[in-house]
C-alpha positions as CSV (number, residue, x, y, z in Angstrom):
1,X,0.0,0.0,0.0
2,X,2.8,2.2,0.3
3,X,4.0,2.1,-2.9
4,X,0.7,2.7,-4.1
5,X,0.2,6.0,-1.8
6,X,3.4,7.0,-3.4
7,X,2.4,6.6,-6.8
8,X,-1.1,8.1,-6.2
9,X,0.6,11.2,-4.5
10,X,3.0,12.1,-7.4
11,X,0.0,11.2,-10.0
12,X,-1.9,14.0,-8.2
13,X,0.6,16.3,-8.1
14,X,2.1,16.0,-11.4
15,X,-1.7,17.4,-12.3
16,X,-0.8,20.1,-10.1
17,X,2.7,21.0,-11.3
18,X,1.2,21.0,-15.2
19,X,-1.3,23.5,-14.4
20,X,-4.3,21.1,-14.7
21,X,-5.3,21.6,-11.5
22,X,-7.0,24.8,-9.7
23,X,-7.3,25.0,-5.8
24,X,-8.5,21.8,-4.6
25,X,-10.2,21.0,-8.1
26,X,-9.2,17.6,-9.2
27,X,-7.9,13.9,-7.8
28,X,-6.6,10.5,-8.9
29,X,-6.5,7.2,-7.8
30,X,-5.2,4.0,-8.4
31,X,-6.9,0.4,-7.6
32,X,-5.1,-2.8,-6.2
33,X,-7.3,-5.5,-7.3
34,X,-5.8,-8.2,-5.9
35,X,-6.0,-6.9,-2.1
36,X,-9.2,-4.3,-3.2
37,X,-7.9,-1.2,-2.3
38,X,-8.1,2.0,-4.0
39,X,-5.3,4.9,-3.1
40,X,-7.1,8.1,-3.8
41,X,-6.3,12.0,-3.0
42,X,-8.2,13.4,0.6
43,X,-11.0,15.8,-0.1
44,X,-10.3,19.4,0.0
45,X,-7.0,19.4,0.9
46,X,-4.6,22.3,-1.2
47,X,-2.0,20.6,-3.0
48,X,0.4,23.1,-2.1
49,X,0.1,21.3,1.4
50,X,-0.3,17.6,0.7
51,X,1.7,15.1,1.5
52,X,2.1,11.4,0.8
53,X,0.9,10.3,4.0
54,X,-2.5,12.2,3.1
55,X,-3.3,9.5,0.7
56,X,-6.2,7.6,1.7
57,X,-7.2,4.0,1.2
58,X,-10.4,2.8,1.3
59,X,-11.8,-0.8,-0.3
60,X,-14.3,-1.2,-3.0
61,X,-17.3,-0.2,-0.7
62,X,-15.5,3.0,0.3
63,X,-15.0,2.0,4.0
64,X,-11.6,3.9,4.8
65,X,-8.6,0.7,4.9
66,X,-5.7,3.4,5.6
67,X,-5.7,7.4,6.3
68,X,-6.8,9.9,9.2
69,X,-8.9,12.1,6.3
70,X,-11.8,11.8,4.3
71,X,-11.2,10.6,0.8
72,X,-12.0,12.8,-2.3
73,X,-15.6,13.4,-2.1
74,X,-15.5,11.6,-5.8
75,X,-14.6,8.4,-4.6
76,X,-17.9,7.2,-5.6
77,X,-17.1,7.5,-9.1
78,X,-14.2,6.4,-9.7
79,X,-15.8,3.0,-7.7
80,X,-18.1,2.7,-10.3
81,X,-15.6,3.2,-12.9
82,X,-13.3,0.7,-12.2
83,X,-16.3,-1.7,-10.8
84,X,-17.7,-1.7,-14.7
85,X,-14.2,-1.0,-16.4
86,X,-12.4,-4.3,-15.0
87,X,-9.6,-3.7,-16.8
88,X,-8.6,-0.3,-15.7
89,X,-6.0,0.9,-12.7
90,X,-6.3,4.4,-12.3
91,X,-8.6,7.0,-12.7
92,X,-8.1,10.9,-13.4
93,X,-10.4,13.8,-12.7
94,X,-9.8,17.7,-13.4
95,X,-11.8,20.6,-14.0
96,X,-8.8,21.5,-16.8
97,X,-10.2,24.6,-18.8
98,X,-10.5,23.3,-22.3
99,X,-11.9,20.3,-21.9
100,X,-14.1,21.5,-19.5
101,X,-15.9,24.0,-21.8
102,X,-16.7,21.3,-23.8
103,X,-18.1,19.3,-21.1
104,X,-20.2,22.8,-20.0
105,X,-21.1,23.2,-23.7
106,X,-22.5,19.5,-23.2
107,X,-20.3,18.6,-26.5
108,X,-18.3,15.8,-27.4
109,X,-14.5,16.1,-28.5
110,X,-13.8,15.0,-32.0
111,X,-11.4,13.6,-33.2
112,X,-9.7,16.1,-35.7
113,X,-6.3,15.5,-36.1
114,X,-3.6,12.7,-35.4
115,X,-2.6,14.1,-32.2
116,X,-6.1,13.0,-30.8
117,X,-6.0,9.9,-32.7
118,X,-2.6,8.9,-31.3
119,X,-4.6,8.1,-27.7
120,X,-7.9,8.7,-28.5
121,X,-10.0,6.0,-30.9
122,X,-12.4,8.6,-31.9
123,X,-14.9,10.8,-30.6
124,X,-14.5,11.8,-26.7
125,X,-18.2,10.7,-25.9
126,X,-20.5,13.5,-23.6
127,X,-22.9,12.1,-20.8
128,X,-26.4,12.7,-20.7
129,X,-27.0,15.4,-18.3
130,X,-28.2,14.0,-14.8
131,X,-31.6,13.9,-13.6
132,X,-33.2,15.9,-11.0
133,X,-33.7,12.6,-8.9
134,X,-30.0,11.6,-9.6
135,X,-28.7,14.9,-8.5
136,X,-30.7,14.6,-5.3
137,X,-29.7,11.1,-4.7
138,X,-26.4,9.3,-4.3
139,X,-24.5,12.4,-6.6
140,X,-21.3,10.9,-7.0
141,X,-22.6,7.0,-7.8
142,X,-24.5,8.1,-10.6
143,X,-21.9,10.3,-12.3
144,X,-20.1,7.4,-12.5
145,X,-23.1,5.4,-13.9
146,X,-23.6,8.2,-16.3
147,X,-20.0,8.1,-17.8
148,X,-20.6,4.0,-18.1
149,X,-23.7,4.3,-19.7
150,X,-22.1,6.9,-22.2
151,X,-19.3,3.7,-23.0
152,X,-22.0,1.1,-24.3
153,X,-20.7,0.1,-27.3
154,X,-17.4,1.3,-26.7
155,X,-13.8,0.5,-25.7
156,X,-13.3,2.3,-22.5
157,X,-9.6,1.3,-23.4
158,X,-9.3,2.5,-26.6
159,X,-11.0,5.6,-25.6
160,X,-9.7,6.1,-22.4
161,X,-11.6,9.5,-21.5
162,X,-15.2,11.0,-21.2
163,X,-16.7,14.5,-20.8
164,X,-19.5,14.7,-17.9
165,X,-22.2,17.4,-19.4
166,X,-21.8,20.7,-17.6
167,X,-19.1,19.6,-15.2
168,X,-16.0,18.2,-16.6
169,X,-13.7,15.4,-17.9
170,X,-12.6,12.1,-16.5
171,X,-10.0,10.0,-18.0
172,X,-8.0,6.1,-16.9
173,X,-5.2,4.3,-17.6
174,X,-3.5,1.5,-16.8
175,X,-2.2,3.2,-13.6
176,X,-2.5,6.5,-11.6
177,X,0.3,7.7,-14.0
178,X,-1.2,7.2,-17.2
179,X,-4.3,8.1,-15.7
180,X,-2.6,11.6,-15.8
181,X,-0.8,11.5,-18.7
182,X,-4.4,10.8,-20.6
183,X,-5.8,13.9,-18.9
184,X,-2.7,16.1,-20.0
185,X,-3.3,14.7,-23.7
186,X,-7.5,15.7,-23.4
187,X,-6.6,19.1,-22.1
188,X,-4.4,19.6,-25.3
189,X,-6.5,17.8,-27.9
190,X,-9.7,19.9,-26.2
191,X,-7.3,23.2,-26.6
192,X,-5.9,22.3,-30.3
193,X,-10.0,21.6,-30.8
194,X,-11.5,24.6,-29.5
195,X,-9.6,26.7,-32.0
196,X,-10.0,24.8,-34.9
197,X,-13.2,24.1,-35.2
198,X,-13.2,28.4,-34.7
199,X,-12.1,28.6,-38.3
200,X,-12.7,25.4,-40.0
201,X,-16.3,24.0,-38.3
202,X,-16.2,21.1,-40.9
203,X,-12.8,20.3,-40.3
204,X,-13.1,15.8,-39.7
205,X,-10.3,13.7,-39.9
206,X,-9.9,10.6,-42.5
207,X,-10.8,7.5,-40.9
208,X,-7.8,5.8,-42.4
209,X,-5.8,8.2,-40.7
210,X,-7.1,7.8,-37.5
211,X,-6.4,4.7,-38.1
212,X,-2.8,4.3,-38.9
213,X,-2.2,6.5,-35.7
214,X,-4.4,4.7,-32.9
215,X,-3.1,1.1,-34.5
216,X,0.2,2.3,-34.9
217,X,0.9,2.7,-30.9
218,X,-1.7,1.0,-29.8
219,X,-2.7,-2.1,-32.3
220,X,-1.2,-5.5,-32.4
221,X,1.2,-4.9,-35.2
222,X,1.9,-1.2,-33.1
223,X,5.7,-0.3,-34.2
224,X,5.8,3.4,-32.2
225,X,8.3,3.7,-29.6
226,X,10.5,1.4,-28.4
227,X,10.0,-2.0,-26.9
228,X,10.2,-3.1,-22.9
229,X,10.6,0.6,-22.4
């Protein structure tokens, strides 16, 4: 569990240190589904004064395991994530600027060019917006449920991110880490987005394109990069 609060804490503040993160506005986990623990950020506490022994961990029911403060009052979703997504290991929430106006515009975040298309397998898909009786009930849970329900017929894997209509995004990984790292690439695709579909709003992408750059990192023949690195 240590190494796990370890991870977790320099997941969440890497968000900090890259300017994803504003105030208290944000957290990760990461899930150890052998034992059932999740490591996830305390709720409400600045980053500017957390520290890895802040880390909570709680099990799959939210009952805290490990920690003296409350866990991230978003636990709740990121259960439900990685209850329905079984082969996830971290989860990633922001309020980051870009892609959050898409999520406020209630938008999904297409995929325009091959920098999306190198992470992203298409369209970034929106939620439906909550209920009235989902707002007033268990919050949280059903955020999560909305962002699952958004993923039927799709690859939560091969599009490792969703936008959560007039609140903001949520992205996984195999870890904490890329957890991050995929809410770093949203925020930029969201940017690069914004502003091109400001003066081209036909612009689409080829589908053979965004194929060759999904496949070619992430397909079985993938040849990008470098191997057991």
């Amino acid at each position: 569990m240590e190494e796990m609060k370890k991870r977790v804490f320099e997941a969440n503040m890497s968000l900090f240190h890259r300017g994803l993160i504003v105030l208290t506005w944000g957290n990760v986990s990461e899930i150890d589904r052998e034992h059932g623990y999740i490591a996830i950020k305390p709720s409400g506490i600045p980053y500017e004064k957390m520290t890895e022994d802040d880390i909570v961990i709680v099990d799959l029911f939210g009952n805290i395991v490990e920690g003296e403060l409350r866990p991230s009052s978003d636990l709740p979703t990121h259960i439900e994530l990685y209850k329905t997504f079984d082969n996830i290991g971290g989860v990633c929430h922001t309020h980051s600027r870009w892609a959050t106006v898409f999520a406020q515009a209630a938008l999904p975040l297409p995929p325009l060019g091959t920098t999306h298309a190198d992470t992203f397998y298409g369209e970034i898909p929106i939620t439906r917006k909550l209920t009235p009786e989902e707002i007033a009930g268990d919050y949280e849970k059903e955020t999560g449920k909305v962002i699952t329900e958004a993923f039927e017929g799709l690859d939560p894997l091969s599009i490792p991110a969703a936008l959560v209509a007039s609140h903001g995004p949520f992205t996984w990984g195999k870890n904490a880490k890329k957890a991050v790292e995929n809410a770093i690439i949203l925020e930029e695709v969201a940017f690069m987005a914004w502003h091109t579909l400001g003066i081209a709003p036909n612009t689409v992408i080829q589908d053979e394109l965004l194929d060759k750059h999904y496949l070619r990192k992430h397909g079985n023949n993938a040849y990008y990069g470098q191997t057991g690195i």
